[in-house]
TORPA-4810 file (N, C-alpha, C, O; in nm, 3 decimals):
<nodes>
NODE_1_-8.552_3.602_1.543_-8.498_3.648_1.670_-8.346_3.657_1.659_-8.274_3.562_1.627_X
NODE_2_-8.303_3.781_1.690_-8.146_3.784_1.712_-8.110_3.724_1.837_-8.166_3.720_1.946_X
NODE_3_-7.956_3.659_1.774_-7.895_3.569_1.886_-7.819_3.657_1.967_-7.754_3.729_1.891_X
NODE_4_-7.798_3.682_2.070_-7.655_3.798_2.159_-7.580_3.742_2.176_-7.580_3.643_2.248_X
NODE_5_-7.436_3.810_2.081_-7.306_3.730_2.100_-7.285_3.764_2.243_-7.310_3.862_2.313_X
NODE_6_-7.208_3.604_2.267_-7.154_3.659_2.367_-7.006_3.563_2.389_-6.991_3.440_2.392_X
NODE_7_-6.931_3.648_2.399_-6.752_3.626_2.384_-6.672_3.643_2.510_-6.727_3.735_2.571_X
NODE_8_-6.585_3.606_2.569_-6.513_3.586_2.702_-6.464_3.735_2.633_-6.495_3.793_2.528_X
NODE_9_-6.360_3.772_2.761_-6.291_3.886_2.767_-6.156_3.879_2.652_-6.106_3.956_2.569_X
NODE_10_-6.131_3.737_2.702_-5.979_3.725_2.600_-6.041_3.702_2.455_-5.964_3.745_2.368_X
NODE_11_-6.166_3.644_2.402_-6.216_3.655_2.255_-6.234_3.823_2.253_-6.196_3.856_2.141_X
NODE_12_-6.258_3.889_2.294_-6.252_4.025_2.262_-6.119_4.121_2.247_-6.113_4.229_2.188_X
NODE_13_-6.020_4.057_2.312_-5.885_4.100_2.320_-5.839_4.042_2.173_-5.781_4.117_2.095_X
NODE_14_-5.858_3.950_2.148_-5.832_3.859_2.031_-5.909_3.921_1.886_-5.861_3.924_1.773_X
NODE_15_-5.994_3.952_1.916_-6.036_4.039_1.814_-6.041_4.211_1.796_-6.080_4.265_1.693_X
NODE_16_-5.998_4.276_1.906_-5.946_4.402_1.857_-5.809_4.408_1.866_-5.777_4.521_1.831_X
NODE_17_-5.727_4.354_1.890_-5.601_4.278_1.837_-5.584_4.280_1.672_-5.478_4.325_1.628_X
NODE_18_-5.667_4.241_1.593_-5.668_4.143_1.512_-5.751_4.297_1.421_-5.740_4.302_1.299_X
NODE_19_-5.818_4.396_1.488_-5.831_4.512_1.387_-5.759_4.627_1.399_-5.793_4.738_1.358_X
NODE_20_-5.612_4.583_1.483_-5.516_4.683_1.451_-5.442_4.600_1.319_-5.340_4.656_1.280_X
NODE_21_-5.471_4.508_1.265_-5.348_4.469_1.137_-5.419_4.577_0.964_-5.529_4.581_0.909_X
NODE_22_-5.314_4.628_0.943_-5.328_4.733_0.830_-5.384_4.627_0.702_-5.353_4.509_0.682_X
NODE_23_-5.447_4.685_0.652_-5.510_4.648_0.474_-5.404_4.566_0.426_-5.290_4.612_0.438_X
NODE_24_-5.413_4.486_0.389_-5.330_4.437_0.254_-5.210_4.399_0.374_-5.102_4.435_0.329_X
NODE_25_-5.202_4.362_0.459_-5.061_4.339_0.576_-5.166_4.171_0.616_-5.286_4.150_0.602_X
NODE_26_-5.052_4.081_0.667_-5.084_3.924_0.758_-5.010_3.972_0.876_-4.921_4.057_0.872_X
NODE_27_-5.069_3.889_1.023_-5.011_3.873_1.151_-5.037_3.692_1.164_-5.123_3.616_1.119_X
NODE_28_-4.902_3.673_1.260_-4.932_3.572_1.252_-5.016_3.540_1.445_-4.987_3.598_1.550_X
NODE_29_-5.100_3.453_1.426_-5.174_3.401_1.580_-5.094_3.405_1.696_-5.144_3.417_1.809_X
NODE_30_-4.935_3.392_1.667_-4.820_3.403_1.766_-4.826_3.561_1.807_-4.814_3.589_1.926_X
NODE_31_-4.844_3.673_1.701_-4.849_3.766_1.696_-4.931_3.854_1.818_-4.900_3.927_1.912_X
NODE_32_-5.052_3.803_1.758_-5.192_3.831_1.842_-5.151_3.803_1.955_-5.100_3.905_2.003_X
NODE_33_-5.147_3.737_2.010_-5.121_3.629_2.151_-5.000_3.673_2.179_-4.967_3.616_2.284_X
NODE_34_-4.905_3.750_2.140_-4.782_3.839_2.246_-4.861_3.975_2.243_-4.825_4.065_2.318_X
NODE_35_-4.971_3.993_2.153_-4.995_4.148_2.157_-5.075_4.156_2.266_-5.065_4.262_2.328_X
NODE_36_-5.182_4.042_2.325_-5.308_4.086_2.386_-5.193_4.031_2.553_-5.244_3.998_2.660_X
NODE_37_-5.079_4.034_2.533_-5.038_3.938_2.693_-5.006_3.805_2.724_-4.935_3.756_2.811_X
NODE_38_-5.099_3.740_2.601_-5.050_3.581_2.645_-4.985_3.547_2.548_-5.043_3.549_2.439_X
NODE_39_-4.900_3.522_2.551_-4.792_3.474_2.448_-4.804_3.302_2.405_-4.767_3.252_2.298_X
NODE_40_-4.873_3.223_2.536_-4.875_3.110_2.512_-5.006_3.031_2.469_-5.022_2.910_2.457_X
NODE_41_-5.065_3.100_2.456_-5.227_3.101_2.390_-5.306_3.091_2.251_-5.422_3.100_2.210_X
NODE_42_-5.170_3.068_2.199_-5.165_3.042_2.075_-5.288_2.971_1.991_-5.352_3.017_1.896_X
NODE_43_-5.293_2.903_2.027_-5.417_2.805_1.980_-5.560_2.852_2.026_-5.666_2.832_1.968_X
NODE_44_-5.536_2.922_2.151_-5.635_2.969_2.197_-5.729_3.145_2.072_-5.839_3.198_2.054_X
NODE_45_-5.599_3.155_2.032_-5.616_3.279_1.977_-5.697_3.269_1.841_-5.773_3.352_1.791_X
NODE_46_-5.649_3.114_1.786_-5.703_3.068_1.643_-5.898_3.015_1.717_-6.001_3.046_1.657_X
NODE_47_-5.894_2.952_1.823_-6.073_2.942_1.848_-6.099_3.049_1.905_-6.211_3.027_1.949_X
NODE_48_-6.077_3.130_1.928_-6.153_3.282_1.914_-6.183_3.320_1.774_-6.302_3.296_1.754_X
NODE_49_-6.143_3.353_1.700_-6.064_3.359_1.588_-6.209_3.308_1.494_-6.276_3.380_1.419_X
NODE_50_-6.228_3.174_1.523_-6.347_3.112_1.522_-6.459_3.094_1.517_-6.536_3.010_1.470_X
NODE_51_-6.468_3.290_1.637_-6.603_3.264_1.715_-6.643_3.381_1.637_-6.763_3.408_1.634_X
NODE_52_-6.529_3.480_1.551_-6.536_3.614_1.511_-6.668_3.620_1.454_-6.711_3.560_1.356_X
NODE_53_-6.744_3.723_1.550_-6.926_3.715_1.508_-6.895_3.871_1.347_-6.993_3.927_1.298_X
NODE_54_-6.811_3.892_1.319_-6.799_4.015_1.240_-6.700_3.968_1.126_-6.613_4.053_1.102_X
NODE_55_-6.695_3.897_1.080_-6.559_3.852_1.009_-6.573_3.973_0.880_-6.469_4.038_0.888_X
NODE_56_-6.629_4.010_0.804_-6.654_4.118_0.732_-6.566_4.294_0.780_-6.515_4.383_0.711_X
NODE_57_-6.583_4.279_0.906_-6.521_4.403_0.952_-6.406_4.369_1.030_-6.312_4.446_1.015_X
NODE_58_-6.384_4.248_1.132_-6.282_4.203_1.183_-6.209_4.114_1.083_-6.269_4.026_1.022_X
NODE_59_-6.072_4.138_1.064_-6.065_4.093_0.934_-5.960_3.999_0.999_-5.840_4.022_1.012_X
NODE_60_-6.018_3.907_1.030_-5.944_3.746_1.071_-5.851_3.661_0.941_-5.743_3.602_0.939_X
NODE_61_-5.941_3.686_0.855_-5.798_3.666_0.730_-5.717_3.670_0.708_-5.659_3.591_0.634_X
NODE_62_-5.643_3.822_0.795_-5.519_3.867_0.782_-5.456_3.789_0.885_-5.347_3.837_0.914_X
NODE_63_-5.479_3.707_0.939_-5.366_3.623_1.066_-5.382_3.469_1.046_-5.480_3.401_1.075_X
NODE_64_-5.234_3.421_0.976_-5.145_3.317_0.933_-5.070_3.257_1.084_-5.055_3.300_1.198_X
NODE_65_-5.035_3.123_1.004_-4.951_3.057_1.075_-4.825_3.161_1.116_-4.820_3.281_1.087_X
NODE_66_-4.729_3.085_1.188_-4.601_3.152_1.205_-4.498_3.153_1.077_-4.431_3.245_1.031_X
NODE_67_-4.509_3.044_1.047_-4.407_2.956_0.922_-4.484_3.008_0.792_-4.471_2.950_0.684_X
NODE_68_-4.568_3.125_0.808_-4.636_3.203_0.684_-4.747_3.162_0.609_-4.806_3.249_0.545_X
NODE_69_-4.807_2.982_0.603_-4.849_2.949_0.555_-5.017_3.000_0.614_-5.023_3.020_0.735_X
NODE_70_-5.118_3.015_0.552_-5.246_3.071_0.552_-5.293_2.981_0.684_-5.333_3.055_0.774_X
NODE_71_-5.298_2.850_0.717_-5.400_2.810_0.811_-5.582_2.790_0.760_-5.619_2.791_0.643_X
NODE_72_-5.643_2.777_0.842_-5.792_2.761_0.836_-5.876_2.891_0.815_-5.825_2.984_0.878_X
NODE_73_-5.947_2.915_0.772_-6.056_3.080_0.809_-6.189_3.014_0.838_-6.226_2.920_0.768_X
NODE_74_-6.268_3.061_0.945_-6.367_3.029_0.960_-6.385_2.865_1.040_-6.484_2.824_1.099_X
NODE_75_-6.271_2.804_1.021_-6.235_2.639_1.084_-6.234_2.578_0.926_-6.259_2.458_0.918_X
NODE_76_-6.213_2.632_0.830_-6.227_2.569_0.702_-6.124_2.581_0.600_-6.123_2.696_0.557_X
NODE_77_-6.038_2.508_0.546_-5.946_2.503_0.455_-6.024_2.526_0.339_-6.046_2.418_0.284_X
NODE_78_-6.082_2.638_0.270_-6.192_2.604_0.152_-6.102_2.721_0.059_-6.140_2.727_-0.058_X
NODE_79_-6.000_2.804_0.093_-5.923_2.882_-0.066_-6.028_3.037_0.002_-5.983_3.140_-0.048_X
NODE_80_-6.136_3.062_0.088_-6.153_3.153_0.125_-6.048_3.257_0.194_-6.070_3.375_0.165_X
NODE_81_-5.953_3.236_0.269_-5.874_3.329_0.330_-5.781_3.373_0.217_-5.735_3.486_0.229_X
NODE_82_-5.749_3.310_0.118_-5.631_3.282_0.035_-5.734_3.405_-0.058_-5.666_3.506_-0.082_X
NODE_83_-5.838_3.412_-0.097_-5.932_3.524_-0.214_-5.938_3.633_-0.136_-5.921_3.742_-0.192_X
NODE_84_-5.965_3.631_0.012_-5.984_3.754_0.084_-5.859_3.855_0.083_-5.871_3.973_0.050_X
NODE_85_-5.772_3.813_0.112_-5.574_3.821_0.068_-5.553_3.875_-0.039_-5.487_3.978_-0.058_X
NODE_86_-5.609_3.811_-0.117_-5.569_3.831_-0.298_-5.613_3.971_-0.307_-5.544_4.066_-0.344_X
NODE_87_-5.749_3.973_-0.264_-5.851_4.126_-0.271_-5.788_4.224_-0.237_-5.761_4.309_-0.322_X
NODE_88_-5.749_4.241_-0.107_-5.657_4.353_-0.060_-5.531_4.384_-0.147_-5.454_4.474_-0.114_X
</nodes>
């Protein structure tokens, strides 16, 4: 049985946000979160981020800390965001 995502308005802002960043380009979560309006949502932007039911086509990889450093993918420090990066 398929599950039906289902995502608030601002997880959807947060993720077509997040498929305007070009191939081979990083944004950082500060980024996202002045692009969709809330500027102070920061954190909010990384558990959406979270919830990304498409990570294959929404490419959540591409959005870093501010201070440049990679952050979590998926909620997991595992060297995955860092290979997805490399690829592009």
């Amino acid at each position: 049985m398929k599950e039906k995502i289902q995502l608030t308005d601002f997880e959807w802002q947060v993720l077509q946000a997040t498929l305007t960043i070009p191939l081979g380009e990083t944004r950082s979560y500060q980024w996202i979160a002045d692009k969709i309006g809330r500027p102070k949502a920061v954190r909010a932007v990384g558990s959406a981020l979270r919830k990304n039911p498409y990570p294959l086509i929404i490419p959540c990889h591409r959005v870093i800390k501010s201070d440049g450093t990679l952050g979590r993918y998926a909620g997991k420090m595992d060297g995955k965001k860092a290979e997805l990066l490399a690829i592009e």
